[in-house]
N, C-alpha and C positions, 0 to 999 in steps of 0.2 A: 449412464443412467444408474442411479441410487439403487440399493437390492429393494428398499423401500420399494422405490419406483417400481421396478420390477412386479414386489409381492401384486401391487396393486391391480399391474395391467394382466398378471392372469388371474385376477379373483374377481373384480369390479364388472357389470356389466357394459358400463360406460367405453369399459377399453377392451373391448373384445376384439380389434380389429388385429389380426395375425401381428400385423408390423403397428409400430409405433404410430399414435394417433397424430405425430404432429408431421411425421414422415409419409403419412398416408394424403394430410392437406398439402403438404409440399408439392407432391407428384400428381395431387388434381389438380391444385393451380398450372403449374406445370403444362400439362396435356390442354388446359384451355388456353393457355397462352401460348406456349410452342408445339401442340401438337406431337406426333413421334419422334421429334428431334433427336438423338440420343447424346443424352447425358451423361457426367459422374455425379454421384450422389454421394457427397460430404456429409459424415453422422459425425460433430463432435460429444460425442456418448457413448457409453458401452450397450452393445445392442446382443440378445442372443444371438450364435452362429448359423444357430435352424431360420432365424429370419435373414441375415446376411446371404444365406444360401438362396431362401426363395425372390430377396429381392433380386440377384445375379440374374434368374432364369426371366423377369419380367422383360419383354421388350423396352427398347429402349432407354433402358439403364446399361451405359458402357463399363461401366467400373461405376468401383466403392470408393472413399476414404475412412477409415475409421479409427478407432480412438482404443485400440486395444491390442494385444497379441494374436495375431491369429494362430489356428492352429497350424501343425504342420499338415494332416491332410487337408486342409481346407487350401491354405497355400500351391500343394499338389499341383489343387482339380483347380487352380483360377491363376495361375501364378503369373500373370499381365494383366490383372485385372483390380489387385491391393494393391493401394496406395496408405500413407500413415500419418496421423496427427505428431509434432514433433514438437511438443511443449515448452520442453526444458528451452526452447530459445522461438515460441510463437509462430513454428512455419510447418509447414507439409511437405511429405513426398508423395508428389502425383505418381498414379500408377502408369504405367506403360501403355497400356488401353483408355485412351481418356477423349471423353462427350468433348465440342468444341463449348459446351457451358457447363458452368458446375450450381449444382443446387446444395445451399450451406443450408442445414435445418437449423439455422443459432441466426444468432442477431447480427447485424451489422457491424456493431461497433467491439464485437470478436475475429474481424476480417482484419488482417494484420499486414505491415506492408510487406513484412517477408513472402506471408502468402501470395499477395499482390504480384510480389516479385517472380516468383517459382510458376506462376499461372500463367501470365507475359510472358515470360521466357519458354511455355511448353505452347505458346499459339491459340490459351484459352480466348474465346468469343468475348463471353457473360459470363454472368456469378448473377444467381440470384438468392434471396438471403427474407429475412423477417425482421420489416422495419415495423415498428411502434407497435403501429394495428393492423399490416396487411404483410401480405408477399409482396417483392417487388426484385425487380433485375434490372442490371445495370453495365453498361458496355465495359469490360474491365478498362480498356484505356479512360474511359471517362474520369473511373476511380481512382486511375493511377493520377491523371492531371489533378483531381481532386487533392489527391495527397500531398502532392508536390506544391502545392498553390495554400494548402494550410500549412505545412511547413515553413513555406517563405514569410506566411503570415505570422506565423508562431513566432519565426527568429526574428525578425523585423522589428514587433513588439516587442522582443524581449530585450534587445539590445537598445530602442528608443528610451523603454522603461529604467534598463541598467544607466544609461547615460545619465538621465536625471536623479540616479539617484545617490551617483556619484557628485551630483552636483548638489545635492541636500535637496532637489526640488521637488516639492511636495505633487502628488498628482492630481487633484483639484479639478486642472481643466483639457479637456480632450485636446493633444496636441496635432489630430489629421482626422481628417472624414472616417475613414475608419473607424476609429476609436468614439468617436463621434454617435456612431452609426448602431455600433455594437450596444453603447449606454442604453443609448433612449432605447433600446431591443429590449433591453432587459428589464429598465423601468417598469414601459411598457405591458412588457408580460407581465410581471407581479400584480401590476395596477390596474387590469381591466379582463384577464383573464377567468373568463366566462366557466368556472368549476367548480365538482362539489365544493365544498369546504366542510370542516368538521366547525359544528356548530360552536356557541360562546361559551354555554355551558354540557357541551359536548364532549369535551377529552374528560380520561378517565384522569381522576387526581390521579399524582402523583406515581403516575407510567411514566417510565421513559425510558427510549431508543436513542442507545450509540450507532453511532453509524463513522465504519470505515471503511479505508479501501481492503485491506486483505489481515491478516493476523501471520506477518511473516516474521520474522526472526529479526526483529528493531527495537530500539530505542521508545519509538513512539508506541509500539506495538504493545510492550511491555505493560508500559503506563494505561493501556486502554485496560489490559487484562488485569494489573493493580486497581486501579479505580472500581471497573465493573465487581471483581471480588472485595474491595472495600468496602461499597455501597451496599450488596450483599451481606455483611456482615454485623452492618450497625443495623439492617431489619430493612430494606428496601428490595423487598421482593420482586414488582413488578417490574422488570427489567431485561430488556432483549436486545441484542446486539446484532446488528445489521452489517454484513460483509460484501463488499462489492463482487471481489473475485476471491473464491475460497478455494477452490481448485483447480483456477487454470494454467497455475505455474507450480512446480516443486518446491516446495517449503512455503505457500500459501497460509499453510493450516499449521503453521507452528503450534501457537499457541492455541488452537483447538482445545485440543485435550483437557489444557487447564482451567477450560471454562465449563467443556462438559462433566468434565467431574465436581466441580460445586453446583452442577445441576441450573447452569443460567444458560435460557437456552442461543441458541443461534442459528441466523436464518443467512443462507445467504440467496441474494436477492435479484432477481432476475426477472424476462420477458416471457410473455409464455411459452417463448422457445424452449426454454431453460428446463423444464423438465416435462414429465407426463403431467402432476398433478398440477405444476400452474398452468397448462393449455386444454386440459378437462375444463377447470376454476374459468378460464377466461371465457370459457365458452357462454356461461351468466348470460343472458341477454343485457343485464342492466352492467355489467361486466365490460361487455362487448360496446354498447353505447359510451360508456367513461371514458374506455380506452380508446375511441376514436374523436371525444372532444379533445380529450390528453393530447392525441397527435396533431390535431388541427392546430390547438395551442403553443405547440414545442414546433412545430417545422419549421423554422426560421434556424433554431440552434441547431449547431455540430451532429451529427447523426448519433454518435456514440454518448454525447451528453442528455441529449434529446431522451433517448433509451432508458438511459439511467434515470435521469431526473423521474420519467414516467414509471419507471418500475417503484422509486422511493416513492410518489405519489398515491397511486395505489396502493401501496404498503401503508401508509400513514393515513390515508382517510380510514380504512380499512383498523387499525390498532386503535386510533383516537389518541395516540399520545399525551400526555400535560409538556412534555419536555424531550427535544430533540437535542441531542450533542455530536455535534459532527466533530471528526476528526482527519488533521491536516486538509492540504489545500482541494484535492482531489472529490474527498466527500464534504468538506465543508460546501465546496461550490455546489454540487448536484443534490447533497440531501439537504443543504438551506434551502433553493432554490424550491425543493419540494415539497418541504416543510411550509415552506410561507404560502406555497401555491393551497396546500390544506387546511392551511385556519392553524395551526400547530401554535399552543399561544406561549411556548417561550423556545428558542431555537438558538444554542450557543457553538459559534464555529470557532473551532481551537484549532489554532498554529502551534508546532509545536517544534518550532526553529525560527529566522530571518524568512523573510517572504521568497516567494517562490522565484522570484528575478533572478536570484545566486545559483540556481540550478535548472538547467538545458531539460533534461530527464524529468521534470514536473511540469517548468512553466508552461501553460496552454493561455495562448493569446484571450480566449476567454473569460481570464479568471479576473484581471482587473476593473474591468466591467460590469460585472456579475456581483462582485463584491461590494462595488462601489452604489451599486443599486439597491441591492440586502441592505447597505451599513442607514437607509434613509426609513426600515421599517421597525418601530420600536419594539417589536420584540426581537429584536436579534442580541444578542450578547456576545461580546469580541474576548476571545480568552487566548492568552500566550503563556508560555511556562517559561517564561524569563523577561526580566524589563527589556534587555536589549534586543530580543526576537519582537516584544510588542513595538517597541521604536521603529524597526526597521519594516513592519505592516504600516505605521501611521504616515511615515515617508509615501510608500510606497502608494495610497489609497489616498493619501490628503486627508487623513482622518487625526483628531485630536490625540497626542498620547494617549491620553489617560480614560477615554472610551476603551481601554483593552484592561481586564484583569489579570492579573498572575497568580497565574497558582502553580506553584514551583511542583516536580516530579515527588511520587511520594515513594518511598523504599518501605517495606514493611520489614523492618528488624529482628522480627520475629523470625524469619526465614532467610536471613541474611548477616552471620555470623561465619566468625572466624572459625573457619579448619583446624581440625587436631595436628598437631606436625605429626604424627603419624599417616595421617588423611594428607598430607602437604607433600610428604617425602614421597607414597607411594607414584601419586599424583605426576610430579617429576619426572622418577625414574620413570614411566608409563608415556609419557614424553620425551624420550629419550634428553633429559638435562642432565648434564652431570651431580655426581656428589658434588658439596661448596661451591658451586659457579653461581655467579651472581645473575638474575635474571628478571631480564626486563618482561615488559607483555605490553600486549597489546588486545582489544577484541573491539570489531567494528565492520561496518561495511564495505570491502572492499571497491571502491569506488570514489570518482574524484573527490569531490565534496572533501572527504575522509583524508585525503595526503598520504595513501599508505605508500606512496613511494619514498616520498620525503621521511614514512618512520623507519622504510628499509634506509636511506642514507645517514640515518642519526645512527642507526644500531651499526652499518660499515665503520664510520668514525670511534662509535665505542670498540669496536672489536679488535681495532687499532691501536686503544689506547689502555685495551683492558686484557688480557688473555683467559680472563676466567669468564668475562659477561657471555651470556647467552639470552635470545631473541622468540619469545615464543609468541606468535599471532594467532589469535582466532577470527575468523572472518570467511564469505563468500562473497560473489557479487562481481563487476563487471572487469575485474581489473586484475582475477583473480590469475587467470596465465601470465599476464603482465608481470603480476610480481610475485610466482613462481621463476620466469625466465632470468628479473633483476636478483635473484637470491644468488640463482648457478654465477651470471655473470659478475656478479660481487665476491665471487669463492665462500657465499657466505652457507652455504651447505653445511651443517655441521653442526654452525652456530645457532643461526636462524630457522625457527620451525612454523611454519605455516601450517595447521590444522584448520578444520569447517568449524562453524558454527557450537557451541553445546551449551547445554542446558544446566548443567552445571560449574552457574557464573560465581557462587561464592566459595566455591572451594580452586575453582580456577585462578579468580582475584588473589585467595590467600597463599598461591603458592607465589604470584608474582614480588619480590621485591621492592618493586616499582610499576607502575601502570603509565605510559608514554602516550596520548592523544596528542594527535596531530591532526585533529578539524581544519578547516579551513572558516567552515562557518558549523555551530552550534548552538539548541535550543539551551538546555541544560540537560549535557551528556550522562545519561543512565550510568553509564560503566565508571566515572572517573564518583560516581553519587556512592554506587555500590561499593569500588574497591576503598574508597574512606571509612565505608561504615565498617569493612573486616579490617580494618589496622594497617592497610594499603598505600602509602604514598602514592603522591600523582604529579606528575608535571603535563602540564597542557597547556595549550594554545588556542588563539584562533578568535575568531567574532563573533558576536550573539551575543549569547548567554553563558559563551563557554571559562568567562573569568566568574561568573556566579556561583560556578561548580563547586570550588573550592574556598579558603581561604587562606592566602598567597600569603606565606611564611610560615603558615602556623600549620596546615594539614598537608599542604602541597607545594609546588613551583608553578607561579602562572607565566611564561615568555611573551612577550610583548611583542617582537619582531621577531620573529619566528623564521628562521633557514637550520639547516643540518649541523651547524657548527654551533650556534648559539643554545641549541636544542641537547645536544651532546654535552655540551660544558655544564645545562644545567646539571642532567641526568647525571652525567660523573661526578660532579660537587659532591649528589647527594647520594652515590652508590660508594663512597670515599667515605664520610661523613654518617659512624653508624647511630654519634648522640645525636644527631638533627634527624635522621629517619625514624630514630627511637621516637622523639617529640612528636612528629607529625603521626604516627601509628597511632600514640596512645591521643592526641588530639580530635581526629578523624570519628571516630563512631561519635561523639556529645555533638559534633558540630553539623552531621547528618542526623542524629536526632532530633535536633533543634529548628533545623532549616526545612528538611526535608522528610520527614516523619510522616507515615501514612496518613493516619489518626490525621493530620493538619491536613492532609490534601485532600482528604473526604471533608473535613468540618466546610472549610473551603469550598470545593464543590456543592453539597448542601445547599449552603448559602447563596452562589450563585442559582442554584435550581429554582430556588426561593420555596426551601421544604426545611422544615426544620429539622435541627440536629438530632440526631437517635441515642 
């Protein structure tokens, strides 16, 4: 819970109740449904200790779970009784004292399978939880067959999808019942769904909500927080940024900070669970009616889409928008979805790579259905930030190329200049690189998609061929022990430096000699945009968008078939070659100015909003 939150529920009369007002409906629901059963009671929140304590003493409460440190006497006087929310990887540790059901004061579609997993395994009953508009429980086995059976579905489709689209074949027509079944669902809902709407001449001119999944430490992330401070700056004040999940993972809230200090605000956007003030707010009677048409409307979809979609709907009748801009596949599905469900009269969903068929980790069986039903209402607007990312959507949807716009990544240059070699050398040695060795880089997501094994195998080859190159990465993310382990087993220790994430990308860029991207598939890569505009060389690879990035001879190397050998020869050509890197340095900033220039990707944007230029 927010300190906000907090201030609230000891000052407000509304929230005078000792414990938490949404902890207090849980546990009457609770007693009228199970009676003294005893329970553990799941807070994913920070709750005072003084109420942790007295909730302990209530009957029928076996244990806690909660979402904070406890103290150490608190520990003491209960110690089989705390269990702990375990973020950084979406799972729990149940406590040693644990109710045969657990009551989650959060939403469904924050019940994870890890948790699923850890709860099965300790002999939990039930889990009951807050679906849309109500409480409800549910047999954990049920949940787990649930999981297991969207999964199969997930992969199913995804691989049916991949097939055709290997085969160039467009998606057009439903190829099984399923797929079938899911369309006409979604049609459906858009087309006869019985809900407010924001009237014709009801949205506020020219408001408009972003809406993403999270503001974590990406590519695409970047560009949300470029844009919204772009918009910002040519005099579009009305403008709020909508976040799916903003704290429920470490490094969520990357980019926070840079939003809240130019003062644009951010909401992130939830069920009434979600905090004290949205389950006071729901309590509205005309609140309360909405949100159980919303549910009636949505129960056909996925529980956790269902969720969302209802949260973004509420949100948007409630703002009155002129203009919704989703971003990537996740919120383009659920805040289009709820965008159109509110009368929202222009709604533009922006991909901002190849469709989501190339990656396991996004695609939701969902999404081509749901799209394919948006793409038949005219105010939707299809936005990609590269031709070959909008191509491989039209494949994918059976949709025309040229219904997608491109509006290429925009770099502000203002903020994004070359390091002093003073700034460059310190930098280095601060990285442990030697004086004169020549050094490659890397900064990206750790994770398939990204090939960072294949950029550890290019830098072994170099280090083979070179005795001075040295390998510096920046990156986190799924594959990061992975290749830590591949560094030791390559003996490449020494050479090769793996670091986290940082924020300081253009003095990073300028210390690298070379910048080495090895995508697999890419929108148009931020990093290989940025290290051009500081005087950076770039060789990259890969599908998409990711030959748009540069221009192959003159600022960069772009490799065509791309493995560890061919990737290396380029890289050493041009680490051999200092009047060809000399060219592509001094080429790189005009050619980022020209292509990729803020100023052009607001005008751009603008235009599409259909608001004129400031």
């Amino acid at each position: 819970m927010t300190e906000r939150n907090l201030s609230l529920q000891n000052s407000s009369p509304l929230l005078a109740p000792l414990v938490d007002p949404r902890v207090e409906a849980g546990l009457a629901w609770c007693r009228r449904h199970r009676g003294d059963e005893p329970l553990t009671l799941a807070l994913p929140f920070e709750v005072p200790e003084p109420q942790l304590v007295e909730l302990l003493s209530r009957p029928g409460i076996e244990s806690l779970i909660i979402d904070q440190a406890p103290s150490a006497a608190f520990l003491a006087r209960h110690p089989d009784r705390v269990g702990r929310f375990c973020r950084a990887d979406y799972s729990w540790r149940l406590p040693p004292r644990l109710g045969r059901w657990i009551l989650f004061v959060g939403g469904r579609e924050n019940i994870t399978a890890r948790m699923l997993r850890e709860s099965f395994r300790r002999r939990v009953r039930r889990l009951a939880y807050w679906r849309l508009d109500r409480w409800a429980a549910q047999w954990l086995a049920m949940m787990a067959i649930a999981k297991v059976v969207g999964k199969l579905h997930q992969h199913t489709q995804r691989f049916r999808a991949a097939r055709r689209m290997n085969r160039q074949e467009p998606g057009t027509d439903p190829r099984s019942l399923m797929e079938f079944v899911d369309r006409r669902g979604f049609r459906r809902l858009l087309q006869t769904a019985d809900l407010r709407r924001i009237s014709p001449d009801g949205a506020v001119p020219g408001r408009v909500v972003i809406a993403c999944p999270t503001l974590a430490a990406g590519g695409a992330e970047r560009q949300i927080v470029n844009t919204a401070l772009g918009l910002q700056q040519v005099g579009l004040r009305d403008l709020t940024v909508l976040v799916a999940n903003l704290r429920g993972h470490p490094g969520n809230d990357f980019f926070l900070g840079a939003l809240k200090d130019a003062g644009i605000p951010v909401q992130e956007v939830g069920g009434p669970a979600m905090s004290v003030e949205s389950w006071v707010r729901a309590q509205d009677p005309e609140i309360t009616a909405l949100t159980v048409r919303v549910g009636a409307a949505l129960q056909d979809l996925p529980p956790g889409l269902a969720q969302e979609v209802a949260n973004l709907y509420l949100t948007f009748v409630d703002q009155r928008p002129a203009i919704v801009h989703a971003w990537l596949d996740h919120s383009s599905v659920s805040a289009g979805l709820a965008a159109l469900l509110a009368g929202v009269p222009r709604v533009l969903l922006s991909g901002r790579n190849v469709s989501p068929v190339h990656f396991p980790y996004i695609f939701q069986s969902y999404m081509q259905p749901a799209y394919q039903a948006m793409a038949e209402r005219p105010e939707v607007v299809w936005v990609n930030n590269s031709r070959g990312g909008g191509a491989d959507y039209a494949v994918w949807l059976g949709l025309a190329p040229d219904r997608f716009e491109v509006v290429y990544n925009g770099v502000d240059l203002t903020a994004t200049t070359r390091a002093s070699m003073a700034a460059i050398a310190d930098w280095r040695s601060a990285h442990g690189i030697p004086d004169g060795a020549r050094l490659v880089g890397g900064m990206f997501r750790l994770s398939d998609e990204k090939r960072p094994l294949l950029w550890i195998e290019t830098l072994a080859r170099l280090a083979d061929r070179h005795g001075d190159v040295q390998g510096l990465l920046f990156g986190a993310g799924p594959l990061q022990a992975t290749i830590a382990a591949r560094i030791e087993a390559l003996g490449l220790a020494g050479r090769v430096h793996l670091r986290p994430p940082t924020s300081a990308h253009a003095l990073a860029l300028s210390s690298f000699d070379l910048l080495l991207l090895t995508s697999r598939w890419e929108g148009t890569p931020n990093v290989a945009i940025e290290a051009q505009a500081v005087s950076t060389p770039v060789v990259v690879c890969g599908g998409g968008g990711a030959g748009e990035a540069l221009l192959d001879g003159v600022t960069g190397l772009f490799v065509v078939e791309a493995d560890a050998e061919r990737l290396a020869d380029a890289v050493s050509g041009l680490l051999t070659d200092d009047a060809q890197r000399a060219r592509f340095a001094a080429a790189g900033p005009a050619f980022v100015r020209e292509r990729f220039g803020l100023e052009r990707m607001i005008d751009q944007t603008l235009a599409i909003y259909d608001l004129p230029a400031r």
